[in-house]
C-alpha positions as CSV (number, residue, x, y, z in Angstrom):
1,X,18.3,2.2,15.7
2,X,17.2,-0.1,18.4
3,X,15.9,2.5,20.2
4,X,13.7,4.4,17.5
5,X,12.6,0.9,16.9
6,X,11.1,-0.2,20.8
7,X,9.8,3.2,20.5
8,X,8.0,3.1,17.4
9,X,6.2,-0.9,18.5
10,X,5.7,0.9,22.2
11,X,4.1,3.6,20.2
12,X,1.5,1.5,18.1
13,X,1.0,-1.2,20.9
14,X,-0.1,1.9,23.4
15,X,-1.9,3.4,20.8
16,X,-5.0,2.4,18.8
17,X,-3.1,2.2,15.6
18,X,-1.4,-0.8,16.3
19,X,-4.4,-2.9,17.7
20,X,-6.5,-1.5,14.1
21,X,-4.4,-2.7,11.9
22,X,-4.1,-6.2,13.8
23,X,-7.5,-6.8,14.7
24,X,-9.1,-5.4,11.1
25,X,-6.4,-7.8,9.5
26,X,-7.5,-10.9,12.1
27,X,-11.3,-10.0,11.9
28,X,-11.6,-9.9,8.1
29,X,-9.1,-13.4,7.6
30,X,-11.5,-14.9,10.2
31,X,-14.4,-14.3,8.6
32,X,-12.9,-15.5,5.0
33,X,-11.2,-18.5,6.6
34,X,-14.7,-19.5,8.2
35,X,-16.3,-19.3,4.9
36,X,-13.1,-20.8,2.7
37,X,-12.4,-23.6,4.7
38,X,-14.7,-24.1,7.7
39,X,-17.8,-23.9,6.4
40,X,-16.7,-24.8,2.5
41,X,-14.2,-27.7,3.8
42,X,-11.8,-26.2,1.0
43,X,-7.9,-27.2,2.0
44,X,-6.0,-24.5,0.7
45,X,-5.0,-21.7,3.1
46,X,-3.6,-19.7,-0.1
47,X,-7.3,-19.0,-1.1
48,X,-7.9,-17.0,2.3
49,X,-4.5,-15.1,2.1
50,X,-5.5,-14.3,-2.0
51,X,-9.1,-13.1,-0.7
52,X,-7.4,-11.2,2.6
53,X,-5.1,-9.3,0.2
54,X,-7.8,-7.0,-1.4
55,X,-8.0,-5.6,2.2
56,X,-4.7,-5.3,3.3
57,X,-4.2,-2.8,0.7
58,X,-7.1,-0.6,3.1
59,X,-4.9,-1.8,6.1
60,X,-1.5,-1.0,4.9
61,X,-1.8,2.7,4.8
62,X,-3.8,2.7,8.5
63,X,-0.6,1.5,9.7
64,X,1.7,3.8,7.6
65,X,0.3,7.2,7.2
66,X,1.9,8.6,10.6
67,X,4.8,7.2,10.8
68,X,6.8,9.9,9.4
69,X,3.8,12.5,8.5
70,X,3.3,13.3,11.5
71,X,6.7,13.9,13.1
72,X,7.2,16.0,9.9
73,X,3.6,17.8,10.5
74,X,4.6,18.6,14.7
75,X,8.0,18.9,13.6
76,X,10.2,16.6,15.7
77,X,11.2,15.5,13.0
78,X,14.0,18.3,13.2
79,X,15.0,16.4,16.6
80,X,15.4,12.9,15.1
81,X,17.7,14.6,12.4
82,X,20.4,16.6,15.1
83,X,20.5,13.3,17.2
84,X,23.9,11.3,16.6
85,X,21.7,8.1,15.1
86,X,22.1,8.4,11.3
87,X,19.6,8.8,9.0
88,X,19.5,4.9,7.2
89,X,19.3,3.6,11.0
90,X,16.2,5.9,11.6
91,X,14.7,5.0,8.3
92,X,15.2,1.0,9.2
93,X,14.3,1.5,12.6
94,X,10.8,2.8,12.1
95,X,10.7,0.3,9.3
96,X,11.6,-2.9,11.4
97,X,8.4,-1.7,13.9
98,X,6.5,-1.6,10.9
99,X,7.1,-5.3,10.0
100,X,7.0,-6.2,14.0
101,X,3.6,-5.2,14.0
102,X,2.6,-6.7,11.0
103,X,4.4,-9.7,12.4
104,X,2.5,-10.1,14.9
105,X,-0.4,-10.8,12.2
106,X,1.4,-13.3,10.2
107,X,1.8,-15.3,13.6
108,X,-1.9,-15.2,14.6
109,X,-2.3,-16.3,10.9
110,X,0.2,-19.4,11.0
111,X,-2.4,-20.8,13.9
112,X,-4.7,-21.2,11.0
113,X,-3.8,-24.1,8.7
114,X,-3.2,-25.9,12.6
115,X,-7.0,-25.8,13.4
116,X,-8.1,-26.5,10.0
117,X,-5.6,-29.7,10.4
118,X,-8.1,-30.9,13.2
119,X,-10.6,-31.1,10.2
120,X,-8.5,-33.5,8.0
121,X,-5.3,-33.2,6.1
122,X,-4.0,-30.4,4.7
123,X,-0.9,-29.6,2.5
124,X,1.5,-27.8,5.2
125,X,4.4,-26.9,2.4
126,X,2.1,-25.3,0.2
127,X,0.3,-23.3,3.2
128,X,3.1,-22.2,4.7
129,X,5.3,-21.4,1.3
130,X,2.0,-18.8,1.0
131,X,2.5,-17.3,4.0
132,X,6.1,-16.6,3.6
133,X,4.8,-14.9,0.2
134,X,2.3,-12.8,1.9
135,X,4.9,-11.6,4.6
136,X,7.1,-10.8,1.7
137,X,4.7,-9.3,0.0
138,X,3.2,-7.1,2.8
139,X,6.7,-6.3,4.2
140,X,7.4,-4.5,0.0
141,X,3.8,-2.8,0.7
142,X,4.9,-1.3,4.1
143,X,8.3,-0.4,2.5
144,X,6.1,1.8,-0.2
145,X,4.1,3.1,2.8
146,X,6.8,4.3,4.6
147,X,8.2,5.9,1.6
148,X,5.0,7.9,0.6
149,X,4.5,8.6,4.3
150,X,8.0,10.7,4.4
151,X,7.2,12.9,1.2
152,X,4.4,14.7,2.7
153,X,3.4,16.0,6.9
154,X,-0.9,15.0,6.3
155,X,-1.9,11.4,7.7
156,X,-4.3,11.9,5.0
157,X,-2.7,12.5,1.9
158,X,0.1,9.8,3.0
159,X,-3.0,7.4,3.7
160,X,-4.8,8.1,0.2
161,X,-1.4,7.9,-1.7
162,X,-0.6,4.8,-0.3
163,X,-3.7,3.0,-1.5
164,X,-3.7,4.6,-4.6
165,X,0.4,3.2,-5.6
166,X,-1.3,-0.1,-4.2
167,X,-4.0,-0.6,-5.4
168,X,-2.8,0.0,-8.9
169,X,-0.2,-2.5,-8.7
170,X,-2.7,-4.8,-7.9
171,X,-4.2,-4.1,-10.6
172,X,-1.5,-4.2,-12.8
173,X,-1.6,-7.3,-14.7
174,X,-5.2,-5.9,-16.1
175,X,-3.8,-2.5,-16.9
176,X,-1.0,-4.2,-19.0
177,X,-3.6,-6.1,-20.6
178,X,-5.2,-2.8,-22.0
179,X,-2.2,-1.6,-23.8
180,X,-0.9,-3.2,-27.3
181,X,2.1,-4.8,-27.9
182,X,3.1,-3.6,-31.2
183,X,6.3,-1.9,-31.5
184,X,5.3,1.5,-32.2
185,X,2.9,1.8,-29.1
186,X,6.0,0.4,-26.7
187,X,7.7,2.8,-28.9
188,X,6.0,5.5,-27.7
189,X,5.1,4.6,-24.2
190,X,9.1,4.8,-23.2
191,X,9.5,8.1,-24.8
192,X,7.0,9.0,-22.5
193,X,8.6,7.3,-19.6
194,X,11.9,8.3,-20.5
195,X,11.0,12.1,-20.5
196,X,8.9,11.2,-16.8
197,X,12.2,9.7,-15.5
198,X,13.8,13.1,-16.2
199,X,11.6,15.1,-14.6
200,X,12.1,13.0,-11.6
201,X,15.3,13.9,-12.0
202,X,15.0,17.4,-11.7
203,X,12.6,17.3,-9.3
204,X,15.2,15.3,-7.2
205,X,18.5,16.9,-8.0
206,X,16.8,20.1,-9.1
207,X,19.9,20.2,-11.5
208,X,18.8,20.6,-14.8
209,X,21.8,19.6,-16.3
210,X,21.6,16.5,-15.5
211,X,18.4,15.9,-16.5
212,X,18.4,17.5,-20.1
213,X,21.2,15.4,-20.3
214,X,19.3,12.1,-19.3
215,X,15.7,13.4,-21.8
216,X,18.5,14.1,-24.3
217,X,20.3,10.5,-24.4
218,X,17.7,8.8,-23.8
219,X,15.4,9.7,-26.2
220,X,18.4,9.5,-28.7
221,X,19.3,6.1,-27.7
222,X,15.5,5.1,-28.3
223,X,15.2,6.6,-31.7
224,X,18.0,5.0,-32.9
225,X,17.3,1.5,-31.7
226,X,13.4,1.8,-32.8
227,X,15.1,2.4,-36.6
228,X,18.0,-0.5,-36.2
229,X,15.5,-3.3,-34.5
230,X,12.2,-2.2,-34.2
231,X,11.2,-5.6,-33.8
232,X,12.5,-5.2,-30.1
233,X,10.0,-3.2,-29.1
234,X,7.4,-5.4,-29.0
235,X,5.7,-6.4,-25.8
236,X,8.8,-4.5,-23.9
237,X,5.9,-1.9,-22.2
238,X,3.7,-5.4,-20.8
239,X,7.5,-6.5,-19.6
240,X,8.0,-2.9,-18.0
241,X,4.5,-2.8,-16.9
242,X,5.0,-6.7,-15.1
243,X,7.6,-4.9,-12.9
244,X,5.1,-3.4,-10.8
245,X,2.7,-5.9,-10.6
246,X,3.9,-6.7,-6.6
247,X,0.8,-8.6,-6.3
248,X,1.9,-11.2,-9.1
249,X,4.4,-13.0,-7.2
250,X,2.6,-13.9,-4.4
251,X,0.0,-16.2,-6.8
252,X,3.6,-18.7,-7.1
253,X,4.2,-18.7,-3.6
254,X,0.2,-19.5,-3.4
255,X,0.6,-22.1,-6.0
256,X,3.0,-24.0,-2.9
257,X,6.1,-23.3,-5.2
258,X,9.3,-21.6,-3.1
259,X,9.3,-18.7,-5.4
260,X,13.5,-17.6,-5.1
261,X,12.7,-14.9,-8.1
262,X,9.7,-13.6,-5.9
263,X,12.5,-13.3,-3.0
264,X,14.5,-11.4,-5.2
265,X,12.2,-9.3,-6.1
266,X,10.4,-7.9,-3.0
267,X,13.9,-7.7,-1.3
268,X,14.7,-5.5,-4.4
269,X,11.2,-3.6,-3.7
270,X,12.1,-3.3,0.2
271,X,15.9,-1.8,-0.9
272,X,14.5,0.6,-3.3
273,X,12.1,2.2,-1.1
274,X,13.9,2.2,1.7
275,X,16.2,4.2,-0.2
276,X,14.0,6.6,-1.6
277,X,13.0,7.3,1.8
278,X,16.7,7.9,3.1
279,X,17.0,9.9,0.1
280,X,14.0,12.0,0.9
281,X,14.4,12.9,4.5
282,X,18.4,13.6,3.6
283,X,16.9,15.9,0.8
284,X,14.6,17.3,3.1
285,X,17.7,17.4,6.1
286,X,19.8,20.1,3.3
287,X,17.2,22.2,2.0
């Protein structure tokens, strides 16, 4: 793992990947801090982070899209999976030089609050409680990267994928917004998620079984609760919905407030994906 690891940072760092994705991120939270807090004298370091997050959904997928694409487009991917390193250690290896790089970023960043200190007093809890967020945060957004990254061999595709799942997350507090809350709408909605989930199913177990099974229960299991408590329905597809809103948690760690349920939850985001990708290259490994 260590070794897939320097040779994924050697890769970026002699590459111009690597020095992209750090300078894009640098250039464009220079400019905003300049503006924010130079120029505008405001105090809170949060307000450049909020601003610089729009773009790192553009930078995230710059930094992803080869990682495993490519090795699965020229095919060395076959040599990763007959070495004797195991499948999870290449998946968190490639993922750790993922987060080095992106590392490197939150460092130059943490300089920040330190200059604008030399301007008057600023709140150093709050700042840096925001930055923790947005490494968090980023680290669950290269974790989704490197997931979509390993279900497809075009830089391309990966790239546009990525930003796609990303951007609507970000977005999804608005899109939540849009739907009703009544019963019968959420009602509806999980039947429609419910028979979604079981064609993931299929499409990962491609046993059919299983998931006629799943559709089968499930929808039962809904029908009959909707007709007991319908009442429980309501607002559960804005609760459902606020599960992907990744974006969300960060505005408490923003707000100066040590968010442990926004710890929780992108380590949660981080395991799942991570997984997901194990699961896909393994998948991939048998077929």
């Amino acid at each position: 793992m260590i070794a897939i690891l320097k040779k994924e940072v050697k890769g970026y760092l002699t590459s111009m990947v690597g020095y992209v994705f750090i300078a894009f991120m640098l250039v464009v939270s220079g400019i905003y801090f300049t503006a924010y807090h130079l120029n505008g004298a405001y105090p809170k370091f949060a307000y450049t982070l909020s601003a610089v997050l729009v773009v790192f959904l553009i930078a995230v997928p710059i930094l992803t899209m080869r990682i495993l694409a490519e090795e699965r487009r020229q095919k060395t991917d076959q040599l990763l999976l007959t070495s004797p390193v195991s499948v999870p250690e290449i998946v968190i290896g490639k993922y750790l030089a993922l987060v080095c790089i992106f590392l490197i970023v939150v460092l130059a960043l943490a300089f920040y609050p330190l200059v604008l200190s030399q301007f008057g007093s600023i709140p150093y809890g709050e700042t840096y409680a925001a930055l923790f967020g947005f490494w968090l945060m980023g680290c669950s957004f290269l974790a989704i990267g490197l997931y979509i990254s390993s279900i497809t061999e075009s830089q391309v595709i990966a790239a546009v994928l990525t930003f796609l799942v990303l951007f609507v997350c970000y977005l999804m507090e608005g899109i939540a917004g849009f739907f009703p809350d009544t019963a019968s709408s959420s009602f509806l909605a999980l039947v429609v998620l419910t028979a979604g989930v079981a064609f993931l199913i299929q499409y990962w177990t491609k046993n059919r079984v299983i998931a006629g099974a799943f559709l089968i229960l499930g929808e039962a299991a809904l029908v009959v609760t909707y007709m007991g408590n319908s009442a429980a329905f309501e607002g559960i597809l804005q609760d459902i919905l606020s599960v992907f809103d990744i974006s969300g948690h960060f505005s408490e760690f923003a707000s100066g407030i040590f968010d442990v349920t926004g710890i929780v939850y992108y380590l949660s985001i981080i395991g799942v994906f991570l997984f997901l990708t194990v699961e896909s290259i393994q998948k991939r490994r048998w077929s």
